[in-house]
DOLO-862210 format. One record per residue: residue number from 1; x, y, z of N, C-alpha, C in turn. Coordinates in pm, whole numbers. Each point is the difference from the previous one (the first is absolute). Last residue first. Layout:
N
  num     n_X     n_Y     n_Z    ca_X    ca_Y    ca_Z     c_X     c_Y     c_Z
  NUM       X       Y       Z       X       Y       Z       X       Y       Z
...
END
This chain:
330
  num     n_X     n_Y     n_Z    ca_X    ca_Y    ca_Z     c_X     c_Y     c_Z
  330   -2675    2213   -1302     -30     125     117     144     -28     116
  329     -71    -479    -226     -81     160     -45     -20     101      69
  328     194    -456       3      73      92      78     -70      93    -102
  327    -162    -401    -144      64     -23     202      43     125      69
  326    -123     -22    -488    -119     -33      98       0      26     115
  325     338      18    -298     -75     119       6     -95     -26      66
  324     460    -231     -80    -142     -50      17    -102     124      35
  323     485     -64     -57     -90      58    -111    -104     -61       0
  322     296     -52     383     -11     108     -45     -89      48    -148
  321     151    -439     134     -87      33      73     -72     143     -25
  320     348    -176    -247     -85     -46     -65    -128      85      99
  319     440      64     128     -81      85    -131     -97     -38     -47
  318     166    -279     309      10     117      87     -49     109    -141
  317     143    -392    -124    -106     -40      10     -11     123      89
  316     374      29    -182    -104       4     -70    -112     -28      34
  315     363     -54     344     -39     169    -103     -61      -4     -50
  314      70    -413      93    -103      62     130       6     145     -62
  313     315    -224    -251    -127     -96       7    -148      97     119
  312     469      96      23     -51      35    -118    -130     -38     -37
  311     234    -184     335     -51     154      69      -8      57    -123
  310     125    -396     -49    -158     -47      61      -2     165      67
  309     426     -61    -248    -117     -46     -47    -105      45      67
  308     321      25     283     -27     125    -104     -71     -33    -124
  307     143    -319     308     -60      98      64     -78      98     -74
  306     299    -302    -207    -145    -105      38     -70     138      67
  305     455     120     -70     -98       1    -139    -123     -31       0
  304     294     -63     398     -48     104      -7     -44      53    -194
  303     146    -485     148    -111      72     125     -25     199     -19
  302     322    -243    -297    -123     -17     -35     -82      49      93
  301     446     102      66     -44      59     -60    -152     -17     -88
  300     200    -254     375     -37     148      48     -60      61    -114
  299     142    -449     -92    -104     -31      92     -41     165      58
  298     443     -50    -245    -158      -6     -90    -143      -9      52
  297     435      59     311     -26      73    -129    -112      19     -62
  296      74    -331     262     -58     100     101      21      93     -89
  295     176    -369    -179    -180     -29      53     -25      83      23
  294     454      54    -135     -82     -37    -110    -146     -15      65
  293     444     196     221    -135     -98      63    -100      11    -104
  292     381     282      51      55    -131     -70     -71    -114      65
  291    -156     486       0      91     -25    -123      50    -183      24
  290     -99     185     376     -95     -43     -59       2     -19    -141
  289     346     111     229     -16    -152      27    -153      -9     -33
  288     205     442    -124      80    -139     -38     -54    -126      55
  287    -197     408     126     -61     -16     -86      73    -116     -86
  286      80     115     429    -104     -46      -9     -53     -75    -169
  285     440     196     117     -45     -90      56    -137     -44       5
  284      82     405    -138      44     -65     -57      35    -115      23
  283    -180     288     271     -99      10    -106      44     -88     -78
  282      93    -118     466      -2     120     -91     -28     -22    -138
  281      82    -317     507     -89      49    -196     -21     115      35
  280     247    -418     286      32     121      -1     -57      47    -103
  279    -108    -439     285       5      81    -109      40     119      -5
  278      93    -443     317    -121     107       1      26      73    -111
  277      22    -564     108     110     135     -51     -84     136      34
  276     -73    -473     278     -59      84    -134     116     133     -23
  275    -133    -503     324     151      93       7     -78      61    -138
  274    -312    -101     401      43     -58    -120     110      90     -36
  273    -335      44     338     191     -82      32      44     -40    -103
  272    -446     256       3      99      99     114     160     -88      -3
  271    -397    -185    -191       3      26     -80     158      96      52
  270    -308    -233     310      84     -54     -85     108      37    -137
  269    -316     235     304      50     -77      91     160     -76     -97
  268    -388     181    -208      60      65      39     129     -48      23
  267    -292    -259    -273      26       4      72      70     120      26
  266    -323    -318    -329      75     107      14      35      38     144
  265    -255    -366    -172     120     -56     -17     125     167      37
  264    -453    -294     247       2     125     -48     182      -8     -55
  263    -430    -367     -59     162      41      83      45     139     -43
  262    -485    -312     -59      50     134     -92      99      71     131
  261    -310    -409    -110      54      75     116      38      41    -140
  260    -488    -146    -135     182     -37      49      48      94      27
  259    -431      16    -228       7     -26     141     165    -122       8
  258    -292     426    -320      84    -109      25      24     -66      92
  257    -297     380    -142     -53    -137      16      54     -98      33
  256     152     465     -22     -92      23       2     -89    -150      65
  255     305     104    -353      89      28     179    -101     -54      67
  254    -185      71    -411      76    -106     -23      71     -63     189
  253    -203     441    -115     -70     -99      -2      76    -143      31
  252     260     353     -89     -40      40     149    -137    -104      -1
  251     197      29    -421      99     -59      92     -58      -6     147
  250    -305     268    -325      48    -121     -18      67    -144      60
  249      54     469      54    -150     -40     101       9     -89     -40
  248     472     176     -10    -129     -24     -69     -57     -55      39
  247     384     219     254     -45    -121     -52     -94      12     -72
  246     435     172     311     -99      93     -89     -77    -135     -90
  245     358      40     482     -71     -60    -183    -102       1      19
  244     387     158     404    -140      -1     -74      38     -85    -158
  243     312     -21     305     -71      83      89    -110      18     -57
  242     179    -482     -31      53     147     -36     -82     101      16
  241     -77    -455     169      54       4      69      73     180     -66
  240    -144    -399    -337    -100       8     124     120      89     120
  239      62    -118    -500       8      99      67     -45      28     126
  238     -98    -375    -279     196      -5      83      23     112      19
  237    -461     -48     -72       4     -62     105     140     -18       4
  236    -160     217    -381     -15      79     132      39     -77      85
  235      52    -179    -420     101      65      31     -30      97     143
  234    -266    -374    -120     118       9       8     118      74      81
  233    -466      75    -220      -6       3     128     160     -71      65
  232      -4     237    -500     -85     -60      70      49     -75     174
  231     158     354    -258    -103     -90    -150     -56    -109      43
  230     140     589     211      21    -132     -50    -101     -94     -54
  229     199     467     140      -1     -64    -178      34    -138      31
  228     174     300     442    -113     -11     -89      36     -69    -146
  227     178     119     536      10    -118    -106    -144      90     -47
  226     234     278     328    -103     -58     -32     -46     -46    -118
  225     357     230     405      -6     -70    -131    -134     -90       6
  224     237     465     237     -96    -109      44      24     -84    -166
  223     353     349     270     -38     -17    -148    -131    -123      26
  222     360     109     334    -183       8       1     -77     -50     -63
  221     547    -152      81     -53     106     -65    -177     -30      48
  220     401    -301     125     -73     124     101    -104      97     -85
  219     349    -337    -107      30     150     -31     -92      77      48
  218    -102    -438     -59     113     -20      26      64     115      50
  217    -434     -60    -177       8     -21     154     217      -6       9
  216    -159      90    -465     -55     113     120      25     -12     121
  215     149    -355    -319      99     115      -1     -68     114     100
  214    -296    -370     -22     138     -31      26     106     109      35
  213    -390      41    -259     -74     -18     150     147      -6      48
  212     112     -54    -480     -66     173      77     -30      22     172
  211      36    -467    -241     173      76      20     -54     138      50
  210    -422    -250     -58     137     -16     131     123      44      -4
  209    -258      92    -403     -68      48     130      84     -41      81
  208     103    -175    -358      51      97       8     -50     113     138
  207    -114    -481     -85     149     -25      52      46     150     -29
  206    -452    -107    -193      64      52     172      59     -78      24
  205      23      80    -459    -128     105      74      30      27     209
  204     134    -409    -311     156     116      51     -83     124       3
  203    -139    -533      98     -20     115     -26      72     145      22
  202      27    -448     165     112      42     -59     -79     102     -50
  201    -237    -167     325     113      54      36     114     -21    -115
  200    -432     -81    -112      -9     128      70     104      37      75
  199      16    -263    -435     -47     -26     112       4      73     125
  198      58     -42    -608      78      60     139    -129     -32     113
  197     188    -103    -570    -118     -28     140      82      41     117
  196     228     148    -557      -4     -48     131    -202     -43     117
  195     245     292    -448    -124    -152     -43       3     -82     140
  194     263     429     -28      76    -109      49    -127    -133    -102
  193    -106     490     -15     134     -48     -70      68    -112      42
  192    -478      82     153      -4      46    -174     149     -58     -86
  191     -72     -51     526     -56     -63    -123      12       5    -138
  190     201     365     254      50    -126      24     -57    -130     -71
  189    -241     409      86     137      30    -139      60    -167      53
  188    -414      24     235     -25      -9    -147     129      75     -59
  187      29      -6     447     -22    -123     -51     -15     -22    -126
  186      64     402     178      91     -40       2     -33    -115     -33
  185    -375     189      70      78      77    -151     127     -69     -26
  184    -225     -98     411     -62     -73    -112      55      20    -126
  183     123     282     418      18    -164     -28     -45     -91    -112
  182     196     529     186    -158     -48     -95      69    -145      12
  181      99     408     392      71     -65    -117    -138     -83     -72
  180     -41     450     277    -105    -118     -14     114     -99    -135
  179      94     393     457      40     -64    -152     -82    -118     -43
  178     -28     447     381      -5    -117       4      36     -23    -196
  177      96     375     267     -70     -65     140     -10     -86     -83
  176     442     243    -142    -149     -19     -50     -31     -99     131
  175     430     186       3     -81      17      90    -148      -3     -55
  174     402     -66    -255     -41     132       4    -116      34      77
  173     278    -368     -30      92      83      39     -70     175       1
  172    -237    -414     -89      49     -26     159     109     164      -1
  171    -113     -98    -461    -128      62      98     -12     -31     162
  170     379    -140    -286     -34     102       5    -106      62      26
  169      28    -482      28     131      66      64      14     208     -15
  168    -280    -252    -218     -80     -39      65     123      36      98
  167      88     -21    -434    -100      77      17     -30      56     134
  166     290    -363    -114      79     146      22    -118      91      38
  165     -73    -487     -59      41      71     121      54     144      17
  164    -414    -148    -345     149     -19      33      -1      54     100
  163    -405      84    -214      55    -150       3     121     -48      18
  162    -490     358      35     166     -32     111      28    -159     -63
  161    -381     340     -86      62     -71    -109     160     -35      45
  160    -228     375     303     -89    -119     -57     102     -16    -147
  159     -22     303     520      84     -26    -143     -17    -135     -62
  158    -236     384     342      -9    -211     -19      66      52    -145
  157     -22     379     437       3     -24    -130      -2    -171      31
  156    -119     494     266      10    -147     -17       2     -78     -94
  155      62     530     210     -45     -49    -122      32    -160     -20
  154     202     364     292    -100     -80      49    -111     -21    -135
  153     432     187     -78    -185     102      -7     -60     -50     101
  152     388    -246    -118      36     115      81     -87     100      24
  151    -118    -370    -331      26     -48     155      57      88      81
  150      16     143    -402    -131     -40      33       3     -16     130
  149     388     -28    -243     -21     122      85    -151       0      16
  148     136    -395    -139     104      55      99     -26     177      38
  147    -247    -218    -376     -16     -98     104      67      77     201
  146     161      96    -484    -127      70      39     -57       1     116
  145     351    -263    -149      69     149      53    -148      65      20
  144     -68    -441    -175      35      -8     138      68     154      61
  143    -123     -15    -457     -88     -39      70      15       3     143
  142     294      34    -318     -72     116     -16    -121     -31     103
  141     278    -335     -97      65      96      72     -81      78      30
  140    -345    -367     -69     131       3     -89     101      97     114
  139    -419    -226      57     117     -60     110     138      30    -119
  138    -574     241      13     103    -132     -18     156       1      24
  137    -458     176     272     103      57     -93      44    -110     -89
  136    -395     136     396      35     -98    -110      70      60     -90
  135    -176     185     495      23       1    -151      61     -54     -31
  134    -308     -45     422     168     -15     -25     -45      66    -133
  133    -344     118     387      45     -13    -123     125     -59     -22
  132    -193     129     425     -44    -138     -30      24     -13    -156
  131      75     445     241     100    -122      64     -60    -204     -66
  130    -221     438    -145     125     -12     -91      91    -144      66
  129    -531      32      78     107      83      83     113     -51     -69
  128    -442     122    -214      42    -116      54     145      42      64
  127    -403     291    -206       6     -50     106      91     -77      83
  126     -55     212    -454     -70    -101      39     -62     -41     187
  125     341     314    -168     -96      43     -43    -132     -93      20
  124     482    -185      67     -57     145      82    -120      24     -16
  123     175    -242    -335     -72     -95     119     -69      97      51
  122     248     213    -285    -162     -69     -73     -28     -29      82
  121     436     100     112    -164     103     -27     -74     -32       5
  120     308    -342     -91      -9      22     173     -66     127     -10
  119     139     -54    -486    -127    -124      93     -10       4     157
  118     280     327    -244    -101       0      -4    -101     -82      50
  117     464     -58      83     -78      93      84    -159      27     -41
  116     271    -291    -269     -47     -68     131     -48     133      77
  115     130     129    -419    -113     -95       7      -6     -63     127
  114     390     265      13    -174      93     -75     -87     -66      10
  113     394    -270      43     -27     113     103    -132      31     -29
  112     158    -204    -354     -89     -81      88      -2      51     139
  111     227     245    -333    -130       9     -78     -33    -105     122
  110     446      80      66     -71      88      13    -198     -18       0
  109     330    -302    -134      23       5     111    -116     110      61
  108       9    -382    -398     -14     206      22     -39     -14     118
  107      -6    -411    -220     151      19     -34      -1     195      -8
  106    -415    -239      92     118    -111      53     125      47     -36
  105    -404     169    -124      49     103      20     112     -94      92
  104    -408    -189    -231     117      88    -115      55      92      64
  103    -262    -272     269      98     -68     -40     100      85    -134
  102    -358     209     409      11      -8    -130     131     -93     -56
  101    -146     -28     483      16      98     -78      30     -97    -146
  100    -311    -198     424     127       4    -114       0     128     -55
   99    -192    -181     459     -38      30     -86     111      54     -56
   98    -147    -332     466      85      80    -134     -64      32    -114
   97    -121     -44     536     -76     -19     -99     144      77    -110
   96      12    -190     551      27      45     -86     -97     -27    -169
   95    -257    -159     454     135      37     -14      15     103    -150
   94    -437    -222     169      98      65     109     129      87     -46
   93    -439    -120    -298     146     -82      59      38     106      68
   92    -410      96    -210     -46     -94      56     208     -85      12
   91     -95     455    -131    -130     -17     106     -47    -167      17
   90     398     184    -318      26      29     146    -137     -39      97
   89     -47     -64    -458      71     -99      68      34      37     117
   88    -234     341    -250     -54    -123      42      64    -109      41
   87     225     333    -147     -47      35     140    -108     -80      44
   86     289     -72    -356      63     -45      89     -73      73      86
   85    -204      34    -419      18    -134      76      88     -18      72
   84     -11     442    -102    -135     -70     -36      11    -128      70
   83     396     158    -145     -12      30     163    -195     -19      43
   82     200     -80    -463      69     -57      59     -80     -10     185
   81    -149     297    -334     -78    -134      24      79     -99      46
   80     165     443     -43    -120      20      85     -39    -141      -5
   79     366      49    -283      52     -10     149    -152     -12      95
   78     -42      54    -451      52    -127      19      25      16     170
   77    -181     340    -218    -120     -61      48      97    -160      -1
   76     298     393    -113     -46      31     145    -132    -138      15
   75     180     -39    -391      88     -63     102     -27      69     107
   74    -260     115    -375      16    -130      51     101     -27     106
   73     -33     495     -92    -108     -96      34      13    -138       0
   72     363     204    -180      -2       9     112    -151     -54      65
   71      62     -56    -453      80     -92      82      28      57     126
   70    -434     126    -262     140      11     -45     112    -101     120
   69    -539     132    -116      76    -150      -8     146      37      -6
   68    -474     302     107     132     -20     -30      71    -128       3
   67    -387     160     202     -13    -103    -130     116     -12     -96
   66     -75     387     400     -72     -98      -7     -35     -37    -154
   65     386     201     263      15      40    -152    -126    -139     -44
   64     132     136     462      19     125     -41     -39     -11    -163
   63     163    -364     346      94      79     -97     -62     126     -76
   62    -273    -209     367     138      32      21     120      66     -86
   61    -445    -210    -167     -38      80      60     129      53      93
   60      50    -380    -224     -41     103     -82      29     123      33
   59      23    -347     271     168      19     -84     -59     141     -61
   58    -353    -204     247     103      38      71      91      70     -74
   57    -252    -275    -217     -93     142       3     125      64     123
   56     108    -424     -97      25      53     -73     -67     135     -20
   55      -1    -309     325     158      32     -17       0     123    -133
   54    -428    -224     125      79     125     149     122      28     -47
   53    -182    -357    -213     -57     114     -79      32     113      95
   52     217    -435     113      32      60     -94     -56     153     -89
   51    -181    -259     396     133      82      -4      48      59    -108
   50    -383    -249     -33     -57     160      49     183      36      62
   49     -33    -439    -177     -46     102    -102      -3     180      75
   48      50    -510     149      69     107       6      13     124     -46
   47    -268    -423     -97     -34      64     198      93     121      26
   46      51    -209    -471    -146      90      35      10      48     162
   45     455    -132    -281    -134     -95     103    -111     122      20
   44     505     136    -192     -84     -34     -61    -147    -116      65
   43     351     171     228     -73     103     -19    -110     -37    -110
   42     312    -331     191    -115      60      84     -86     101     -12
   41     362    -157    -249     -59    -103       6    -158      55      91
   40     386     261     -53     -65      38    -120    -103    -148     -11
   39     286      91     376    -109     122     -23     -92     -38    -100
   38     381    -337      59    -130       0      59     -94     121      16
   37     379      65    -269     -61    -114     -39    -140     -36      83
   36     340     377     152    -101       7    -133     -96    -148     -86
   35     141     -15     591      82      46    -144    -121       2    -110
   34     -13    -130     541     -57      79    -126     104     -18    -110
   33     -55    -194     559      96      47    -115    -124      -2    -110
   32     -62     -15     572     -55     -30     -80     102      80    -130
   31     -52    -242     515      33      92     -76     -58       5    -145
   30    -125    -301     372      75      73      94      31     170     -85
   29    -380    -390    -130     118      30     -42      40     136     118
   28    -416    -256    -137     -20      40     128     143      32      29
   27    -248    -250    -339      70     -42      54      50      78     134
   26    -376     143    -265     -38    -175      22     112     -30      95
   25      69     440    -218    -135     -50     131     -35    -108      70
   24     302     107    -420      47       9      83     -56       4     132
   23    -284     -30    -380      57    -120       7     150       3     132
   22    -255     383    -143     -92    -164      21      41    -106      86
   21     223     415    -218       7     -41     125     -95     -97      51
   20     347      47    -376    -102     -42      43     -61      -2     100
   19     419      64    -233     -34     116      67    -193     -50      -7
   18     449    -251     142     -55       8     -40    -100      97      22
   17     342    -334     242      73      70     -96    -127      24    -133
   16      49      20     594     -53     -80    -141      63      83    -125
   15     198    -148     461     -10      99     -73     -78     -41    -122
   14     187    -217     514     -34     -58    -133    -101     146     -50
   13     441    -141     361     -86     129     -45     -79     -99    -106
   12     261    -283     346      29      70    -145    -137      95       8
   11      52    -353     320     141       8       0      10     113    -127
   10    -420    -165     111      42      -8     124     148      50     -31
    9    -243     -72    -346     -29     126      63      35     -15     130
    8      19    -359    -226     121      39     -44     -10     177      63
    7    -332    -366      79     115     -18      40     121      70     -25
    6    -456      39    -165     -15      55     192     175     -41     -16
    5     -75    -139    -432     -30     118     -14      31      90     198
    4     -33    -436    -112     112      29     -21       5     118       0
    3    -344    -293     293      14      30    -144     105      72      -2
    2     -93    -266     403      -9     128     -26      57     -26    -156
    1    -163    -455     233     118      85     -22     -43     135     -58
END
């Protein structure tokens, strides 16, 4: 029997979810997702080292103010080592490569414009063709309006920390190319507040993915959806059949060895006859029924603190690099 992993790529995108490229090599991933957490996992590894020291004689030497530490320099050498390791990921996956704007700007419409144009430069400059970039937003208002005129740039966006239907109903409305809802995150608020066991089809992680897959094919929308944050091989295989998930090499091992069928449970075809309400959201609508979704509330506003942590975390160590007089003398 074909291992689970060949089986579900028959019916689903499989996206690694990691900025390793080692290790994204091994598996040989259609796409490839980033965020500040995995940068800052990867930047810190010796084999990676010479990006990071490029990011930062780069920044220097660009802003004009060599050894300067002020907060425009770091965050110009944040975006450069972002796109650092997404141009090495572009040279070994075919497809789309995301890279995150700044999470302290989730609630600045304006300010993640700026920053997403800047990072599709950077690529530019690199070499890599803008059409293979999405930008990574989070799935607040401010966010998805960004999102929306982006996408009128021809600017490709992944609206990330998706845990409700409204969310995910307004980035269909604002013509985002794709929404990464989180499954695992949803599992762990539920655990935490029910003391509940869940089994991959009561799992309310993905029983929220299929209402999304569901409500898209129903309504025709593009919008691509691609399950991510998950806890284990489970929850990928009752996603078998959604347009993509995003996976840890980890998980992608695991896939990898299993040898049972694996039924594809997502369905176009199917998803097209189901009776579904369609949503009418505006700002205030949006922001009331997420307002009255305690998970997708708290589950958004931690996913973007967690972000912004670990992009604090990489700032300093990004200064640390910098006062190495050895490395960047002259």
């Amino acid at each position: 029997m074909e291992d689970a992993l060949t089986q579900i790529r028959r019916h689903t995108v499989i996206v690694a979810d990691s900025g390793d490229i080692e290790t994204i090599r091994a598996f040989a991933p259609e796409d490839c997702t980033t965020n500040p957490t995995l940068i800052l996992r990867a930047a810190r590894m010796p084999a990676y080292a010479s990006l990071v020291e490029e990011a930062v004689a780069w920044s220097r030497s660009e802003s004009g103010r060599r050894g300067a530490l002020d907060e425009d320099w770091v965050e110009l050498a944040l975006d450069r080592l972002a796109v650092n390791f997404g141009t090495e990921l572009s040279k070994i996956v075919p497809g789309y490569i995301s890279t995150e704007v700044n999470a302290r700007f989730s609630f600045d419409t304006e300010a993640t414009i700026v920053r997403a144009e800047r990072l599709i430069s950077l690529y530019k400059q690199r070499g890599v063709d803008p059409q293979r970039i999405l930008i990574k937003i989070a799935a607040t208002w401010e966010g998805i309006q960004a999102a929306k005129i982006l996408e009128m740039q021809g600017i490709r966006c992944n609206l990330t920390l998706v845990f409700s239907l409204v969310q995910a109903a307004a980035c269909a409305d604002a013509r985002v190319f794709l929404i990464s809802p989180f499954v695992g995150r949803i599992l762990d608020w539920f655990v935490k507040t029910t003391g509940q066991t869940y089994t991959a089809e009561t799992d309310p992680g993905v029983l929220s993915v299929r209402e999304i897959f569901d409500y898209y094919r129903r309504f025709d929308y593009p919008t691509i959806v691609m399950g991510a944050s998950f806890r284990n091989v489970a929850e990928v295989e009752a996603l078998c059949g959604c347009d993509r998930l995003t996976v840890s090499p980890a998980l992608l091992g695991e896939l990898s060895e299993r040898r049972q069928a694996v039924p594809r449970l997502l369905d176009p075809a199917i998803s097209r006859d189901k009776s579904i309400e369609r949503l009418s959201v505006d700002e205030t609508e949006f922001r009331w029924r997420l307002n009255q979704n305690p998970m997708a509330t708290e589950k958004l506003a931690e996913g973007i603190r967690l972000f912004h942590r670990d992009t604090d975390e990489l700032r300093d160590f990004i200064r640390g690099i910098a006062r190495e007089p050895a490395r960047h003398a002259g």
